[in-house]
C-alpha positions in Angstrom: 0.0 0.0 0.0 0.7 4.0 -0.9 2.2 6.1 1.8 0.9 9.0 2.8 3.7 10.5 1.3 3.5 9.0 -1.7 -0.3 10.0 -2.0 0.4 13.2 -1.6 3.2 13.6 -4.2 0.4 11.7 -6.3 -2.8 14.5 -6.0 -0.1 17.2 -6.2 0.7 16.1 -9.9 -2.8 17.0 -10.6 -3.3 20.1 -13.3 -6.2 22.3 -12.6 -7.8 22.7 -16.0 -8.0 25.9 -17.6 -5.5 27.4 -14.7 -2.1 25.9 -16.2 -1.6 25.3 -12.0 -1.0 22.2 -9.9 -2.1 21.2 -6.4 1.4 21.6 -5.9 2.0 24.9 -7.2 -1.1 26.4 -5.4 -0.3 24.5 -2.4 -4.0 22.9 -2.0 -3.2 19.2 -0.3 -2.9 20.8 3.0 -3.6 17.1 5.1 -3.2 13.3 4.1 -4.5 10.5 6.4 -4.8 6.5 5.4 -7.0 4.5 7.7 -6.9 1.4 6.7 -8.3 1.0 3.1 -9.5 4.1 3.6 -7.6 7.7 2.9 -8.5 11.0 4.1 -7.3 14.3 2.6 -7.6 17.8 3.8 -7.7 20.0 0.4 -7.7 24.1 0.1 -10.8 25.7 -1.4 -9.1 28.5 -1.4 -10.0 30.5 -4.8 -11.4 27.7 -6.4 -15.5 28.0 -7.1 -17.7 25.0 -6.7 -17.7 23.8 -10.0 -13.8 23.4 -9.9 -14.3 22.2 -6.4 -16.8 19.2 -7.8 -14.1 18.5 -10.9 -11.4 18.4 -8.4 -13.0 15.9 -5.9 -13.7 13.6 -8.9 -10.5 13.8 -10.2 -8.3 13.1 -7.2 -11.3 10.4 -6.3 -10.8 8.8 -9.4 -6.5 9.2 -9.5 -6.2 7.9 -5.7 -8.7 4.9 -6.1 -6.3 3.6 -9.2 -3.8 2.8 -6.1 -3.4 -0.6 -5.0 -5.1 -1.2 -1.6 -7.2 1.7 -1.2 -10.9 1.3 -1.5 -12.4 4.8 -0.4 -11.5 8.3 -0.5 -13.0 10.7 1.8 -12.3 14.6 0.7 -12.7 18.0 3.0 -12.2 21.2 1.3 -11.4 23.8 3.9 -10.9 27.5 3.6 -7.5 28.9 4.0 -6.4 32.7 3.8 -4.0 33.5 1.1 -1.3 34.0 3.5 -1.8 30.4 5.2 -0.9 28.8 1.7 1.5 31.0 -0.1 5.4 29.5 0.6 7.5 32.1 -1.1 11.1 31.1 -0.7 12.8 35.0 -2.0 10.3 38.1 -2.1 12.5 40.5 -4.7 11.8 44.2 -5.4 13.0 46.2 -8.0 13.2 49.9 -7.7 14.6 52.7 -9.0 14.3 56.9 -7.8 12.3 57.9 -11.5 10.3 56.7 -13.8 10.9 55.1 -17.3 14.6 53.6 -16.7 13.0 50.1 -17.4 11.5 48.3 -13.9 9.5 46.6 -15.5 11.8 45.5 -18.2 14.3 44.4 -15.8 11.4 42.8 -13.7 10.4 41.0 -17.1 13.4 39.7 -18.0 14.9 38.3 -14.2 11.6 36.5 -14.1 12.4 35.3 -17.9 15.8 34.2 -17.0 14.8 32.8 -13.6 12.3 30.6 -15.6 14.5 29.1 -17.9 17.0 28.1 -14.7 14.0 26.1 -13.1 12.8 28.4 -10.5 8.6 29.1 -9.8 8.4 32.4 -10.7 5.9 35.0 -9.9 5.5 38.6 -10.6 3.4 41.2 -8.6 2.6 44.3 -10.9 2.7 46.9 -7.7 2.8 50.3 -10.5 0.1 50.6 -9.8 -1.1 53.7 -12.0 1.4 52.4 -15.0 0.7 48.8 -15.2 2.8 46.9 -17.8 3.9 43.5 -17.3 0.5 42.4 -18.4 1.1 43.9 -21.8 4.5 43.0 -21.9 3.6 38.9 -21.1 0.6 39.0 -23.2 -2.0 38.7 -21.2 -5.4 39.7 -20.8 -7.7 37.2 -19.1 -8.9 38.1 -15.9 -7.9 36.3 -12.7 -10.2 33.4 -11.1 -10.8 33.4 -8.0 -13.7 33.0 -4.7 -14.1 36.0 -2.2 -10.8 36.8 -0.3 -8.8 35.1 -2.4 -7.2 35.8 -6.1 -5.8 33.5 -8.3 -3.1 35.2 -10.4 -3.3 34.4 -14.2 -0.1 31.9 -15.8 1.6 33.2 -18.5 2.8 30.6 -21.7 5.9 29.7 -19.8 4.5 29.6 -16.8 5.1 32.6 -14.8 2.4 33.6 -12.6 1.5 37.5 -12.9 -0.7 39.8 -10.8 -1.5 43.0 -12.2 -4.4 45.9 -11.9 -4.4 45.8 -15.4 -5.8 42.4 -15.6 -8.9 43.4 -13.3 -9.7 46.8 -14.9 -12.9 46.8 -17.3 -10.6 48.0 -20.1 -6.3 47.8 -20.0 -6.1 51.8 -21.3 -8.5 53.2 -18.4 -6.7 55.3 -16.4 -6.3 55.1 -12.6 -7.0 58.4 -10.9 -6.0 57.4 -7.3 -4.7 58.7 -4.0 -2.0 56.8 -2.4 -4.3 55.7 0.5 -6.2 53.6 -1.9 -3.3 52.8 -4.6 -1.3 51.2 -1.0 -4.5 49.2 0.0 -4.7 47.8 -3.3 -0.9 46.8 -3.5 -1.7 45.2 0.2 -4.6 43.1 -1.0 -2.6 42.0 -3.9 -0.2 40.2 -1.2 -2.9 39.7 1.4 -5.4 38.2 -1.4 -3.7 36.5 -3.7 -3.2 32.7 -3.7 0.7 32.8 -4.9 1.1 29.2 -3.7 4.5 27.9 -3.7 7.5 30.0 -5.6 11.1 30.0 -5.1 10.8 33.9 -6.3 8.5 36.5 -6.2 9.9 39.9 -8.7 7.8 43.1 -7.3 7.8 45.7 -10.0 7.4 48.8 -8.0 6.3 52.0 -8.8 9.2 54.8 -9.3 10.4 56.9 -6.3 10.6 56.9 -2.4 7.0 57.4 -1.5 3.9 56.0 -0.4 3.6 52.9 -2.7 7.6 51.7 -2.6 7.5 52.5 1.5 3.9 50.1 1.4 5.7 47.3 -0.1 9.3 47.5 1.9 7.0 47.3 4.9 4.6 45.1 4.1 6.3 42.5 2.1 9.0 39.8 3.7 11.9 41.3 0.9 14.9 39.5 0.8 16.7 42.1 -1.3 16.5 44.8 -4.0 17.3 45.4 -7.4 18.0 49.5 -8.3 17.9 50.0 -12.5 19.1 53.5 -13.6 20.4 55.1 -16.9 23.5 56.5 -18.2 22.0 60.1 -17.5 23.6 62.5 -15.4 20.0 63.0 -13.6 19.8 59.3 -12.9 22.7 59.4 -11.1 21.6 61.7 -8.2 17.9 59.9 -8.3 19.8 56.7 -7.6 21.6 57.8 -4.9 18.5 58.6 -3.0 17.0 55.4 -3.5 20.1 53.4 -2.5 19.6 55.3 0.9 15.9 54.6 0.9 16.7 50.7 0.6 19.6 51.4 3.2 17.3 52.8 5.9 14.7 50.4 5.5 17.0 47.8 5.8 16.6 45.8 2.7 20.2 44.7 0.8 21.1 45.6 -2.3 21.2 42.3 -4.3 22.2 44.2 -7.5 22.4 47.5 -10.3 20.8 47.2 -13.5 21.6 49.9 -16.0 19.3 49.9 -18.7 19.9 52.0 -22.3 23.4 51.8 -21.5 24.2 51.6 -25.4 22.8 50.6 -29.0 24.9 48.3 -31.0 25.3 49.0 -34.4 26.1 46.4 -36.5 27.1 48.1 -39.7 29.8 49.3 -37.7 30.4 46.7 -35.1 30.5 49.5 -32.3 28.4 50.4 -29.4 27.2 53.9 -29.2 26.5 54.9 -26.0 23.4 57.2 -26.8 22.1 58.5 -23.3 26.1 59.4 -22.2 29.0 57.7 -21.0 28.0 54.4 -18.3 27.8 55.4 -14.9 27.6 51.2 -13.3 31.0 51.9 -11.8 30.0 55.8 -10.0 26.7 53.6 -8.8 28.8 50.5 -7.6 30.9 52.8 -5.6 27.3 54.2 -4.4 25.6 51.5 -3.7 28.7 48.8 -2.3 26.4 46.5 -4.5 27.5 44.8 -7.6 26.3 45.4 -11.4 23.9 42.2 -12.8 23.9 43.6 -16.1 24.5 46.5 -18.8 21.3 46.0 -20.6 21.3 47.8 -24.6 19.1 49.2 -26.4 17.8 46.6 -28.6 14.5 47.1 -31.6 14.0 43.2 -31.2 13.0 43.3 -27.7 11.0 46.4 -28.3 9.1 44.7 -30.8 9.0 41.6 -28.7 7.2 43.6 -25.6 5.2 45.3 -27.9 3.9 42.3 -29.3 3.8 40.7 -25.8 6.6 37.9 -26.2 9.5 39.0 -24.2 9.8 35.0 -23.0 10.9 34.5 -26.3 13.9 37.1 -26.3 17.1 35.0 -26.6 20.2 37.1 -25.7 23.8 36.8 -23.3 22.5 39.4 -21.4 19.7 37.9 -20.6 21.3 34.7 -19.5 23.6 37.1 -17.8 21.1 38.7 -15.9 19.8 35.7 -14.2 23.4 34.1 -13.3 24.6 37.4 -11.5 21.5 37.6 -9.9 21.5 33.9 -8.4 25.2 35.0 -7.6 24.3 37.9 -5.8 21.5 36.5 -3.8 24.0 33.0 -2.8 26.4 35.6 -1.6 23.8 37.5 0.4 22.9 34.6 2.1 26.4 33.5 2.8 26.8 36.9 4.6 23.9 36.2 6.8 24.8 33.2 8.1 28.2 34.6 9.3 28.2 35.5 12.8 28.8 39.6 12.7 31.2 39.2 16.3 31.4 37.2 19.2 28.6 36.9 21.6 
């Protein structure tokens, strides 16, 4: 006869239809008990409506009574807040002091390149008044979900998103907010969402040092932050300020990101550096932190974010991205587990 191990592992292979999601991924098998011939399993309601409820009871009825020696299965769906079931290994942020340097990009393409390594990978849209990961990912069905609780929608690789844009009536209506309401909603986006199990969560957060960033550095379990600037002189200064905010709110500094740091021409195999000379070296001096990745600007990934593909963008830097990152972050957690003095 089956463990209660291996029954587990066995209803956690399940695929909820339509969701692209596993038990497993969603974290729904929450108890497992044989009793004789007779197994008993504690499942998660959470998000799921009754009609998926129904199909999932069948479907784990019909997958455990295939196992040799059981003869009944008895099912309990229980309700579980969002926070009770999500097992987020590495909450990241990335940040930066202004506005259109590339978050978002950079937030795209670490969740990209975290992907292709393996890793569960979710992203939490928190800009948000300028909402783009869902355009950028191709999305546009609306989340699932039951009252309290949000299921975030899968993109083609797999990546799980959350985004205002996927809730809005129409993806071009604006959002004329204060920041009371604009830091609720990024709150119930943690609070209410169903992120089940993910080695990484990316938070693209609005620019600057106010309301919204200071919400989610408080709020949120970060591990670490990612700062993108520019080559411009401005950027500089802007970036100075936010590695200070990250500093006195006590979050490290996994890594820089400067994005538009050149466009390669090929016709004359040189890059020009069209926004000014690089500043990663002023900004690694700055911030003590080390640079991830000199990102270019390149018409294909345009195009490809246009078009809402970036998972297919294929480039070093990309592959780049993600190995200094999972460098950065091993190192980071090297440094915490060495004692700081003698006690």
């Amino acid at each position: 006869m089956a463990s209660e191990l291996e029954i587990k592992e066995l209803v956690e292979t399940i695929s909820l239809p339509g969701l692209g999601l596993t038990t497993s991924q969603l974290n729904l098998v929450q108890g497992v008990e044989i009793q004789g011939t007779t197994v008993k399993l504690t499942l998660a309601s959470s998000g799921l409506s009754e009609a998926r409820q129904a199909w999932l009871r069948n479907r784990v009825t019909d997958e455990v009574g295939k196992v040799t020696g059981i003869e009944k299965t008895e099912i309990e769906f229980k309700e579980f807040k969002p926070t009770e079931l999500n097992k987020i290994r590495n909450i990241v942020a990335v940040i930066s002091g202004k506005g259109g340097v590339g978050k978002s990009l950079v937030s795209g393409l670490l969740a990209v390149s975290l992907n292709r390594r393996g890793y569960s990978v979710g992203i939490l849209d928190a800009d948000i008044t300028g909402p783009s990961i869902p355009k950028m990912f191709g999305l546009d069905s609306r989340p699932e979900g039951t009252e309290g609780t949000i299921l975030p929608v899968v993109s083609r690789s797999g990546i799980e998103a959350m985004s205002l844009n996927l809730i809005l009536p129409q993806e071009d209506e604006a959002v004329i907010w204060r920041g009371p309401v604009i830091t609720r909603v990024i709150r119930q986006f943690w609070e209410d969402v169903l992120w089940g199990k993910r080695d990484y969560l990316i938070i693209d957060l609005p620019p600057g040092t106010a309301d919204a960033p200071l919400t989610v550095m408080q709020t949120f379990p970060i591990k670490g932050v990612v700062i993108v600037f520019t080559p411009q002189a401005l950027g500089s200064m802007i970036v100075r300020k936010t590695v200070k905010m990250a500093q006195q709110m006590q979050k490290p500094i996994i890594g820089l990101v400067e994005n538009m740091s050149y466009l390669y021409i090929p016709e004359i195999n040189k890059n020009m550096e069209i926004f000014g000379p690089s500043k990663a070296n002023e900004m690694i001096q700055s911030a003590k932190a080390p640079l991830l990745a000199k990102l270019p600007i390149d018409p294909l990934l345009t195009r490809l974010c246009d078009e809402g593909k970036i998972e297919e963008y294929r480039s070093e830097i990309v592959e780049q991205l993600g190995r200094e990152f999972l460098k950065s972050m091993k190192a980071l957690e090297e440094t915490a587990k060495t004692p700081s003095g003698p006690v």
